[in-house]
Structure formats: structure tokens, C-alpha cells
PDB file of N, CA, C and O in Angstrom:
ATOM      1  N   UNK A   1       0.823  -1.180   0.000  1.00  0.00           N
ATOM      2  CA  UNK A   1       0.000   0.000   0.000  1.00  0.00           C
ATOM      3  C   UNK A   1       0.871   1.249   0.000  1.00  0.00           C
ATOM      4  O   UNK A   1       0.656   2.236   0.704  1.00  0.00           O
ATOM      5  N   UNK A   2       2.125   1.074  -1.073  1.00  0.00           N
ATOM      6  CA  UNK A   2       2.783   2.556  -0.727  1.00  0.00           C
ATOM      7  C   UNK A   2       1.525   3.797  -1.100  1.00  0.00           C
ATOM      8  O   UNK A   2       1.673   4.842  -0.466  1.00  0.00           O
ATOM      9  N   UNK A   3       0.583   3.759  -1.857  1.00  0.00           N
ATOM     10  CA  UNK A   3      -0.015   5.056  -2.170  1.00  0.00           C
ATOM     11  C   UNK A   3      -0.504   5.307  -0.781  1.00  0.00           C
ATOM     12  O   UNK A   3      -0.485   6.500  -0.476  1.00  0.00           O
ATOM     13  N   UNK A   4      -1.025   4.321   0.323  1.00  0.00           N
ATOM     14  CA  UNK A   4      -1.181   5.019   1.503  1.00  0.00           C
ATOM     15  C   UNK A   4      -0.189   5.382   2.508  1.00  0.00           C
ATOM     16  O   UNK A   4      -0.350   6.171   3.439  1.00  0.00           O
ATOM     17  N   UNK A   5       0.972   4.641   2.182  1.00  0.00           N
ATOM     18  CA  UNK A   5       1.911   5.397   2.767  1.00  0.00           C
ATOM     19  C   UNK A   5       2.538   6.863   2.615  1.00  0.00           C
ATOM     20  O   UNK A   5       2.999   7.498   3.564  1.00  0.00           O
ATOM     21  N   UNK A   6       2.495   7.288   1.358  1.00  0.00           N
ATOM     22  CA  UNK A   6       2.929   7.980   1.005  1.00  0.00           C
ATOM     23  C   UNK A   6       1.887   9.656   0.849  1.00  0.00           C
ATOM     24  O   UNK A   6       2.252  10.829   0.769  1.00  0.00           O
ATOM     25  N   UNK A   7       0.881   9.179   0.860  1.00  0.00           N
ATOM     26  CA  UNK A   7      -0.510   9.900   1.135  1.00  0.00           C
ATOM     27  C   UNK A   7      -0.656  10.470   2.942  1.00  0.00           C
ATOM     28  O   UNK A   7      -1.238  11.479   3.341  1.00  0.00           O
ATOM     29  N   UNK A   8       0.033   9.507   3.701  1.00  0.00           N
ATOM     30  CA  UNK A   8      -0.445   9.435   5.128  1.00  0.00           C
ATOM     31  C   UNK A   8       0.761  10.143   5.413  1.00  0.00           C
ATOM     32  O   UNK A   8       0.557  10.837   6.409  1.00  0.00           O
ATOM     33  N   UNK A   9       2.345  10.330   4.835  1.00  0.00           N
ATOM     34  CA  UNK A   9       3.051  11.303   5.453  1.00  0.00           C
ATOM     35  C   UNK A   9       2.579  12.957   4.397  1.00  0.00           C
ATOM     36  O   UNK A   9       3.203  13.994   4.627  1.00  0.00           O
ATOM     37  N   UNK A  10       2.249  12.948   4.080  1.00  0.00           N
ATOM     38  CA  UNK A  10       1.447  14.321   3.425  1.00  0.00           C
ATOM     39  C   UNK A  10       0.296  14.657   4.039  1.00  0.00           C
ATOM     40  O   UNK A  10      -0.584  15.355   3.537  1.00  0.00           O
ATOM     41  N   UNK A  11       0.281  14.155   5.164  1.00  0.00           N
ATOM     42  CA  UNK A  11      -1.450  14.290   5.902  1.00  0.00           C
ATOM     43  C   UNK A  11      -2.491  14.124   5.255  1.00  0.00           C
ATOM     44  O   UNK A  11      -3.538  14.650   5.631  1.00  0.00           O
ATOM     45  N   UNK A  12      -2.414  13.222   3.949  1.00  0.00           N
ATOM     46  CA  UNK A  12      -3.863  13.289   3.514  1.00  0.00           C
ATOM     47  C   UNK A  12      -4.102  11.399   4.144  1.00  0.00           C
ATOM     48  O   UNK A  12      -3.573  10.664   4.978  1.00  0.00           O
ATOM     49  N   UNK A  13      -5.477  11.297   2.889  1.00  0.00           N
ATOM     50  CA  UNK A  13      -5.769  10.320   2.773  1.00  0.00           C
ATOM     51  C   UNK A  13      -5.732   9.587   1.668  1.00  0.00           C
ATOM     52  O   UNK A  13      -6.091  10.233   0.683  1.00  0.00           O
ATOM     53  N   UNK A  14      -5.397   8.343   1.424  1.00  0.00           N
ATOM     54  CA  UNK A  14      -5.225   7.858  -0.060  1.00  0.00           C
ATOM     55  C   UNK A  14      -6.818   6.697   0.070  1.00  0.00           C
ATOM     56  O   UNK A  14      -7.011   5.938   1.020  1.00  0.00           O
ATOM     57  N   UNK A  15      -7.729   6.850  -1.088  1.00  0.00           N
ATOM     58  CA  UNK A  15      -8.721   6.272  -1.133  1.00  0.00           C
ATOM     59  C   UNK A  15      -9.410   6.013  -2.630  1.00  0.00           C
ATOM     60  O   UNK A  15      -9.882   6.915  -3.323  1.00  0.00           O
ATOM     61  N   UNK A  16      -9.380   4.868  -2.920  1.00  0.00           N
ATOM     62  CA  UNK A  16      -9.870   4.454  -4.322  1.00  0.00           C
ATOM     63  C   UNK A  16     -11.341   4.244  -4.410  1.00  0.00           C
ATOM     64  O   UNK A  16     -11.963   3.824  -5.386  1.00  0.00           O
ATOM     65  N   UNK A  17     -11.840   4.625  -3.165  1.00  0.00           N
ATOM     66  CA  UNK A  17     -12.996   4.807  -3.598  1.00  0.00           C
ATOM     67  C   UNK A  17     -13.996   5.885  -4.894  1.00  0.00           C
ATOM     68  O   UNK A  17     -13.401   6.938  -4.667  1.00  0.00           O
ATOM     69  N   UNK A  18     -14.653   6.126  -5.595  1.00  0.00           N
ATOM     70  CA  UNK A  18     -15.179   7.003  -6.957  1.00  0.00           C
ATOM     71  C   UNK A  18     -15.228   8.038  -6.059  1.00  0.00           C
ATOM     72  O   UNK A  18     -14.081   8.480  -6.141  1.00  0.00           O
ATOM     73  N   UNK A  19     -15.968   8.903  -5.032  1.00  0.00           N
ATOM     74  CA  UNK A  19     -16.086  10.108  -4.710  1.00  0.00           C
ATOM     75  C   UNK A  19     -16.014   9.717  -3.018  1.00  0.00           C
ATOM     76  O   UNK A  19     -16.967   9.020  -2.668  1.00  0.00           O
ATOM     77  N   UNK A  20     -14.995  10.071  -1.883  1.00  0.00           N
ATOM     78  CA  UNK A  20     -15.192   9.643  -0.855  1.00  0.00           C
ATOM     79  C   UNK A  20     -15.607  10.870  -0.207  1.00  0.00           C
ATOM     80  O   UNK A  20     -16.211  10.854   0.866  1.00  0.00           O
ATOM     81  N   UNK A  21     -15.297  11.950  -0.833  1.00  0.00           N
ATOM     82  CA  UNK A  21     -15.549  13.228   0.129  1.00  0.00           C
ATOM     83  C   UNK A  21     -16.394  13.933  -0.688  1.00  0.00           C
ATOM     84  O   UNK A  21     -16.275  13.424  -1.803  1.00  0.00           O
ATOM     85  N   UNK A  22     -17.339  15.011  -0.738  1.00  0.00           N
ATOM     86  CA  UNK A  22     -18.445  15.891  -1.836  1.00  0.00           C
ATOM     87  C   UNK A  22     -17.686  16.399  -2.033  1.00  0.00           C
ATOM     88  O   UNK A  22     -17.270  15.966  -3.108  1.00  0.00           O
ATOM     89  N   UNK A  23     -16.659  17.694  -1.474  1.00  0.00           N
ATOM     90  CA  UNK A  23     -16.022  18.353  -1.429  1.00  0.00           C
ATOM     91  C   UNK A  23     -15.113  18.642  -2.589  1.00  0.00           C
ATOM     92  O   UNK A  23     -14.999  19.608  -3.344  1.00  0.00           O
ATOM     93  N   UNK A  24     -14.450  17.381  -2.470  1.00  0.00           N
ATOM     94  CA  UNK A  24     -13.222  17.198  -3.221  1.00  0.00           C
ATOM     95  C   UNK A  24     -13.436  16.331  -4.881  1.00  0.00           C
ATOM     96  O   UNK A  24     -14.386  15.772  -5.428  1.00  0.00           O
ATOM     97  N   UNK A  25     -12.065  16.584  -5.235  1.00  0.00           N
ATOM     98  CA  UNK A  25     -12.535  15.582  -6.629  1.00  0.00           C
ATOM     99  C   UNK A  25     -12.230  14.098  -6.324  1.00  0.00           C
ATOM    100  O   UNK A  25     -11.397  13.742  -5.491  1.00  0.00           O
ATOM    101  N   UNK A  26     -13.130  13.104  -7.222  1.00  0.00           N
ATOM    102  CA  UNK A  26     -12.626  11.881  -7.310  1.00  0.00           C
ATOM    103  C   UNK A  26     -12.219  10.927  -8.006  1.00  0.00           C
ATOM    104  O   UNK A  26     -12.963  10.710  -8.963  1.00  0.00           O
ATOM    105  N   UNK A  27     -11.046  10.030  -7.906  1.00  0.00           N
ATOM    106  CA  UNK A  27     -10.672   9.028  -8.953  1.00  0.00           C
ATOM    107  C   UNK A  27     -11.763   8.429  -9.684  1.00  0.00           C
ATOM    108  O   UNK A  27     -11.417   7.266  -9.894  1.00  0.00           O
ATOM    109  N   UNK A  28     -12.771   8.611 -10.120  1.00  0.00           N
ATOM    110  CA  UNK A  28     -13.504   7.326 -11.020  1.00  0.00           C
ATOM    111  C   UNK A  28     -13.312   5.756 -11.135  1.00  0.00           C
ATOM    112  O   UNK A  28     -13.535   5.054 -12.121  1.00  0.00           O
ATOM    113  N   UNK A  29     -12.866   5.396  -9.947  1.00  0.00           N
ATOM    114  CA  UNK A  29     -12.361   4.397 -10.068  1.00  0.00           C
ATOM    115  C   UNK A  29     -13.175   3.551 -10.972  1.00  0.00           C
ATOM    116  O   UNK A  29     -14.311   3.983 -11.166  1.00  0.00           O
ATOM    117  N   UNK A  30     -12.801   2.238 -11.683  1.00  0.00           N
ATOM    118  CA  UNK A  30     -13.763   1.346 -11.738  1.00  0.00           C
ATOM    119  C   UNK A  30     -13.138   0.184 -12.122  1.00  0.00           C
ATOM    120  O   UNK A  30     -11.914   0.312 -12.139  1.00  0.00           O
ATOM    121  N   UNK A  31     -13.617  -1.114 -12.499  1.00  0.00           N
ATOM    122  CA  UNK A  31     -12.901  -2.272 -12.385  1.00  0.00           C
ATOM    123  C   UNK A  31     -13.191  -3.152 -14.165  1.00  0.00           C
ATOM    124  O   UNK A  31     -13.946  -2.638 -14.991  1.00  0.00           O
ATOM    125  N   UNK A  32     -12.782  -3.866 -14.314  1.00  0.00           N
ATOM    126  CA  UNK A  32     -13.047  -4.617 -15.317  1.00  0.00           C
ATOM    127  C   UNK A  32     -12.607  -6.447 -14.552  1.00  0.00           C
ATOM    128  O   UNK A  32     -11.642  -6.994 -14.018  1.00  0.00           O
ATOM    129  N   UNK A  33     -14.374  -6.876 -15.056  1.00  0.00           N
ATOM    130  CA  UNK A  33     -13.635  -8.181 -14.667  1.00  0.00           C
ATOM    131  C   UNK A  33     -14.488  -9.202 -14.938  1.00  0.00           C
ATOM    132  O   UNK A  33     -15.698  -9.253 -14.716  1.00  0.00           O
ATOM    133  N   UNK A  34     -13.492 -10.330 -15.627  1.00  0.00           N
ATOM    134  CA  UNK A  34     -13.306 -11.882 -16.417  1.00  0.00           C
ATOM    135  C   UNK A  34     -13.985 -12.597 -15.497  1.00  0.00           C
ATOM    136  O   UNK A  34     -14.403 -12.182 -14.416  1.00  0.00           O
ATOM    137  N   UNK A  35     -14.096 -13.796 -15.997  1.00  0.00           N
ATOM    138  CA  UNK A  35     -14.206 -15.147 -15.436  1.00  0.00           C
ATOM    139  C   UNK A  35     -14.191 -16.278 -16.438  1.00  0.00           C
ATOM    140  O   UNK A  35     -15.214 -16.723 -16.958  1.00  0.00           O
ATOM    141  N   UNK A  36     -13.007 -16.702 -16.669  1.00  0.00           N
ATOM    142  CA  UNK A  36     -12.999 -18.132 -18.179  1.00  0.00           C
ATOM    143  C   UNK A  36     -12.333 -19.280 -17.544  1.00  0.00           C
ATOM    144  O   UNK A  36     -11.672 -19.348 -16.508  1.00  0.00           O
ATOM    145  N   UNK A  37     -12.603 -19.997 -18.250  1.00  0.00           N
ATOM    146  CA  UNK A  37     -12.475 -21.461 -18.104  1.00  0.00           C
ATOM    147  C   UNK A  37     -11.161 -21.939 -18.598  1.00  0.00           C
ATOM    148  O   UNK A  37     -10.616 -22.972 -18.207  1.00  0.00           O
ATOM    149  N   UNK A  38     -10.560 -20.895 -19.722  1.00  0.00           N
ATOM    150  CA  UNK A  38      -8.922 -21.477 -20.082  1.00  0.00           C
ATOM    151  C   UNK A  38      -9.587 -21.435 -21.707  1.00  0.00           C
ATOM    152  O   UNK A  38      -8.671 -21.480 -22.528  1.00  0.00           O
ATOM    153  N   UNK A  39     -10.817 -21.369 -22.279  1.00  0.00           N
ATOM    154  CA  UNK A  39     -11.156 -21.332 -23.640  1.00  0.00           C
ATOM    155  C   UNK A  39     -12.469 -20.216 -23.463  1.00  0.00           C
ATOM    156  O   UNK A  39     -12.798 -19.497 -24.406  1.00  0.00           O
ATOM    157  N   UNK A  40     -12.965 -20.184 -22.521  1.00  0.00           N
ATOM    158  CA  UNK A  40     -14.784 -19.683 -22.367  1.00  0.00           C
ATOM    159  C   UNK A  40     -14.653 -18.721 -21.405  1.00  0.00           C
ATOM    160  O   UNK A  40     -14.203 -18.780 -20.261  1.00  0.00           O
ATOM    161  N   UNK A  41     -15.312 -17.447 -22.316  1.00  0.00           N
ATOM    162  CA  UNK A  41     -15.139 -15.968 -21.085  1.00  0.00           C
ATOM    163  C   UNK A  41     -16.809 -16.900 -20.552  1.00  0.00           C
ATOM    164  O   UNK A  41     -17.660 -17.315 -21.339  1.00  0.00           O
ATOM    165  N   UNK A  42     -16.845 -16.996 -19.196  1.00  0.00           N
ATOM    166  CA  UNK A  42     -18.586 -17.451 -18.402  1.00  0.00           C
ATOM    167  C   UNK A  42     -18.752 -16.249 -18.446  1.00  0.00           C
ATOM    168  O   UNK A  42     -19.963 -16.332 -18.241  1.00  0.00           O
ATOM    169  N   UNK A  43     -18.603 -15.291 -18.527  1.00  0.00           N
ATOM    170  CA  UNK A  43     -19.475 -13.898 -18.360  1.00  0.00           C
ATOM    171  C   UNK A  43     -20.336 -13.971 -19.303  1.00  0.00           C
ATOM    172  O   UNK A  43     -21.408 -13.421 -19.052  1.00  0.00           O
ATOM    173  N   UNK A  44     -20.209 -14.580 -20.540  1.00  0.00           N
ATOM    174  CA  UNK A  44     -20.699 -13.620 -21.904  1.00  0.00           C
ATOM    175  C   UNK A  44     -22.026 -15.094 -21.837  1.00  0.00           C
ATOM    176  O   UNK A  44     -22.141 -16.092 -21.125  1.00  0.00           O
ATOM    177  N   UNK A  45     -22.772 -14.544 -22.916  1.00  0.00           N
ATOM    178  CA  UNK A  45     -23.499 -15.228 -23.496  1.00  0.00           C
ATOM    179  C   UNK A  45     -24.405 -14.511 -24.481  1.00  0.00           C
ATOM    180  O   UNK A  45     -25.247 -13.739 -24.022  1.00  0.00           O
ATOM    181  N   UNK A  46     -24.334 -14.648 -25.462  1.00  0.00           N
ATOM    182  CA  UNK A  46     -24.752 -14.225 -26.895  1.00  0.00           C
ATOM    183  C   UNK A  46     -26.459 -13.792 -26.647  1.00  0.00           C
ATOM    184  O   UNK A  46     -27.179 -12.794 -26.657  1.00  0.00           O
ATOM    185  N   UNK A  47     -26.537 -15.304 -26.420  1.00  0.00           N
ATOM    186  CA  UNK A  47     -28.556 -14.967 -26.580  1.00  0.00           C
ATOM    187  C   UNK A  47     -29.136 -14.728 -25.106  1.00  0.00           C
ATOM    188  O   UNK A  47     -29.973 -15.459 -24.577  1.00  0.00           O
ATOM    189  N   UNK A  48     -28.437 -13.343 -24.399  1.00  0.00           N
ATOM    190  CA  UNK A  48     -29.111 -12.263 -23.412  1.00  0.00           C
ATOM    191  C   UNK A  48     -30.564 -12.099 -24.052  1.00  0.00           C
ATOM    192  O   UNK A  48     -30.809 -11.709 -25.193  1.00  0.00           O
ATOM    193  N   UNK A  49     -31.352 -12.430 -23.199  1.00  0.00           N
ATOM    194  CA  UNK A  49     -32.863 -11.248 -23.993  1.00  0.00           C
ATOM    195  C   UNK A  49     -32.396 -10.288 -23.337  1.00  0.00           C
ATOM    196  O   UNK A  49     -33.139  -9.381 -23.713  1.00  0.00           O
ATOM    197  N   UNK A  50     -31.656  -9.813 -22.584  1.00  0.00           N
ATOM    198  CA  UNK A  50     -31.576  -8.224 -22.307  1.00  0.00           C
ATOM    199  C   UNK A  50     -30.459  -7.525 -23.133  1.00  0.00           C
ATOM    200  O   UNK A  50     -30.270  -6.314 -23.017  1.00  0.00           O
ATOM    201  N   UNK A  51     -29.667  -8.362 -24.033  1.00  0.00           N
ATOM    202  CA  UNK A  51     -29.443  -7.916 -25.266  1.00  0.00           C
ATOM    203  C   UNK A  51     -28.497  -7.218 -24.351  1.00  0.00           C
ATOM    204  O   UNK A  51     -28.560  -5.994 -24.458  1.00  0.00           O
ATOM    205  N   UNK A  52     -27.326  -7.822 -23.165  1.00  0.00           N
ATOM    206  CA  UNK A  52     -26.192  -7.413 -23.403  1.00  0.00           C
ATOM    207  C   UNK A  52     -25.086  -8.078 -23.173  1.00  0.00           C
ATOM    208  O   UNK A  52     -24.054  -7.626 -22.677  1.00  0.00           O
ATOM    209  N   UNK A  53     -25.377  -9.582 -23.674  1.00  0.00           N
ATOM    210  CA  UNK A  53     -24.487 -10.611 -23.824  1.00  0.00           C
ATOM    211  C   UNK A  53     -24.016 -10.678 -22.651  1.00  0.00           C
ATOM    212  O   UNK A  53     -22.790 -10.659 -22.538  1.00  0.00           O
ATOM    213  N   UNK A  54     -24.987 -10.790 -21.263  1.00  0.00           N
ATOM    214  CA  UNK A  54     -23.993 -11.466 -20.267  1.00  0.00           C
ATOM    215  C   UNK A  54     -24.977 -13.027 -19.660  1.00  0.00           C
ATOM    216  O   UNK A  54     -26.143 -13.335 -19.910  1.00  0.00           O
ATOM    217  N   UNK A  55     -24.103 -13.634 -18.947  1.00  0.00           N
ATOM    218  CA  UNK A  55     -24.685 -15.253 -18.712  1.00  0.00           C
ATOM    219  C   UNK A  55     -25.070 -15.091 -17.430  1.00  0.00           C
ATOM    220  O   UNK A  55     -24.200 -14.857 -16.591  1.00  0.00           O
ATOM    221  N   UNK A  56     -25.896 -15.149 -17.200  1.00  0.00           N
ATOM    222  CA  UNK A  56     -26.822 -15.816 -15.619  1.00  0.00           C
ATOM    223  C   UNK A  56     -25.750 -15.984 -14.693  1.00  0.00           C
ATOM    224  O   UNK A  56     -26.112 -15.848 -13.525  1.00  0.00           O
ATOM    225  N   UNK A  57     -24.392 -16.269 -14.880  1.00  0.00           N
ATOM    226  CA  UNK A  57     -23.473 -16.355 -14.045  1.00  0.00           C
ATOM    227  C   UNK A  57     -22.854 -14.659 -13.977  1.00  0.00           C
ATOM    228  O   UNK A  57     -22.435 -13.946 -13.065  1.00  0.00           O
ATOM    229  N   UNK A  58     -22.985 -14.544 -14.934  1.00  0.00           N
ATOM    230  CA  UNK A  58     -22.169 -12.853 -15.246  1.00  0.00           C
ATOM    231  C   UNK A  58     -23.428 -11.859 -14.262  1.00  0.00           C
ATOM    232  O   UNK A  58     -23.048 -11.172 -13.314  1.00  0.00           O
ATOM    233  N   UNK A  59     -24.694 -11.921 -14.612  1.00  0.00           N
ATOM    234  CA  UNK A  59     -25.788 -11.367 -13.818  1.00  0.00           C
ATOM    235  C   UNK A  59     -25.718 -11.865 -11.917  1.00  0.00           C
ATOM    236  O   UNK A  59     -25.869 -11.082 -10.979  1.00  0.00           O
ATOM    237  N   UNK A  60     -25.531 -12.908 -11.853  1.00  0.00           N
ATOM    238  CA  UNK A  60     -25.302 -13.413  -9.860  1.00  0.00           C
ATOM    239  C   UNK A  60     -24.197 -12.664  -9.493  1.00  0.00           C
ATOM    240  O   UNK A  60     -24.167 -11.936  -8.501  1.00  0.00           O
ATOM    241  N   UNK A  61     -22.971 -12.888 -10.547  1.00  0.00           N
ATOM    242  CA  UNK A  61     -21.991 -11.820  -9.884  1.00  0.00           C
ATOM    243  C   UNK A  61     -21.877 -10.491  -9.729  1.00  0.00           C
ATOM    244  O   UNK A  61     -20.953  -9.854  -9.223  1.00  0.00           O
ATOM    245  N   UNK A  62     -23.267  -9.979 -10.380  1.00  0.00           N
ATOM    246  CA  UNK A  62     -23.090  -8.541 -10.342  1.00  0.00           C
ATOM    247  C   UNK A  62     -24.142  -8.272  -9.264  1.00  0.00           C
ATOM    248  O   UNK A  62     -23.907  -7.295  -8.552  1.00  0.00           O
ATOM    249  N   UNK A  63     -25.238  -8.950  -9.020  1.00  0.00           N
ATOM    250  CA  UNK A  63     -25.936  -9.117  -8.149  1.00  0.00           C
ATOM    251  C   UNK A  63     -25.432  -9.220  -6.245  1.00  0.00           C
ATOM    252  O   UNK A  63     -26.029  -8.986  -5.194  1.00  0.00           O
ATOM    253  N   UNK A  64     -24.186  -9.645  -6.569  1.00  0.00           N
ATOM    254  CA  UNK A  64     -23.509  -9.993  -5.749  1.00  0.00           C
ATOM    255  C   UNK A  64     -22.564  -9.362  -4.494  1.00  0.00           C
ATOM    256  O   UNK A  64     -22.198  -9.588  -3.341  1.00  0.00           O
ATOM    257  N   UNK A  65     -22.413  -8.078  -5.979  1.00  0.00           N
ATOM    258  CA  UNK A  65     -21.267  -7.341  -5.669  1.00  0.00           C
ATOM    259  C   UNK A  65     -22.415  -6.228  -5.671  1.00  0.00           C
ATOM    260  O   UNK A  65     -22.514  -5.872  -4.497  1.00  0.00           O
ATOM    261  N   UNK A  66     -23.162  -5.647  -6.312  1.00  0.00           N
ATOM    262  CA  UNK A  66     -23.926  -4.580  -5.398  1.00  0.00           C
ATOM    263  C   UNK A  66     -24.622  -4.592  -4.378  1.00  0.00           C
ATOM    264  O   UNK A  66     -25.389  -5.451  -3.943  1.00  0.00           O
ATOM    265  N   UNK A  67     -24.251  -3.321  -3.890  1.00  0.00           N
ATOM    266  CA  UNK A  67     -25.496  -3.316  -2.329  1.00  0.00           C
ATOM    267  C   UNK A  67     -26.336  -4.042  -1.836  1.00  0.00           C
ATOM    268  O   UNK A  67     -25.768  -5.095  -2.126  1.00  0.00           O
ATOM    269  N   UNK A  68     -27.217  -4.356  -1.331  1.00  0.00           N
ATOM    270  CA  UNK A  68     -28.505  -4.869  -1.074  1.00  0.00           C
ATOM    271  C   UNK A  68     -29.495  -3.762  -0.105  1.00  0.00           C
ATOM    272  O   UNK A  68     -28.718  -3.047   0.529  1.00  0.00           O
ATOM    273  N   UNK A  69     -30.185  -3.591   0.040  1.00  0.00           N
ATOM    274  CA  UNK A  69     -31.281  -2.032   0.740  1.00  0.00           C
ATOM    275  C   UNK A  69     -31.818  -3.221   1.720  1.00  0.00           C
ATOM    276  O   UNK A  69     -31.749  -4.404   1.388  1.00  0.00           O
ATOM    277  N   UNK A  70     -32.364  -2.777   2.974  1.00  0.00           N
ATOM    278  CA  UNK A  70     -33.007  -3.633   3.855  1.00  0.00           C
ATOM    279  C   UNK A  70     -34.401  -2.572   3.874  1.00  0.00           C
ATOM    280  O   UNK A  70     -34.304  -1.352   4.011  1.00  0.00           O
ATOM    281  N   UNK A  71     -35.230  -3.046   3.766  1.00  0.00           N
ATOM    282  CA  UNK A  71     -36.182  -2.153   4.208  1.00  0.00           C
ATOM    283  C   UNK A  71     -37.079  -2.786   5.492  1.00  0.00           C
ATOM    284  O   UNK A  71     -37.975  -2.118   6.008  1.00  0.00           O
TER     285      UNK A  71
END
């Protein structure tokens, strides 16, 4: 973690989060990411009816990784 080292003797904060403060500006972070078999991206799948080529496995993992709301 040198970027937080090196952030933390400058008194700030080092944070990859997209916007951690209103205030200030933020990295945009964002990610790109696989899952294959050694021949087969599992993300993809052609015949989406939502027409954006991802597989039922590609949809749980995204399901997965966002939030959830409790109401």
C-alpha cells in the first residue's frame, strides 16, 4: 500500500474509492472483470434477452457485488 503510505506522510488520505468526500474531486475508479475457463469468457453469453451478452453467471456476480437495501 505505498499510495497510503505515502498519502499518510502528506497528511492526507489515499482512497480508491469514486467520490469519498463531496467536497473534493474523485478518482472514477472502476474495475473490469473476467471469469474463463482457459477457452470460455462465463461472463458472456450471446442470446441475453436483455441484449447485453452477459450469462446468468455474469448477472449473480453482479448481483452480488452490489449493495442490497433492507427495508
Amino acid at each position: 500500500m505505498a499510495a497510503s503510505e505515502i498519502a499518510n506522510e502528506m497528511g492526507l488520505v489515499c482512497s480508491f474509492m469514486p467520490k469519498p468526500f463531496a467536497n473534493r474531486p474523485g478518482n472514477g475508479m472502476h474495475m473490469h472483470v473476467s471469469l474463463g475457463d482457459g477457452r470460455t469468457n462465463l461472463f458472456q453469453d450471446k442470446s441475453d434477452p436483455q441484449g447485453l451478452e452477459l450469462s446468468p453467471m455474469a448477472y449473480h456476480f453482479l448481483a452480488a457485488c452490489s449493495p442490497t437495501r433492507r427495508r
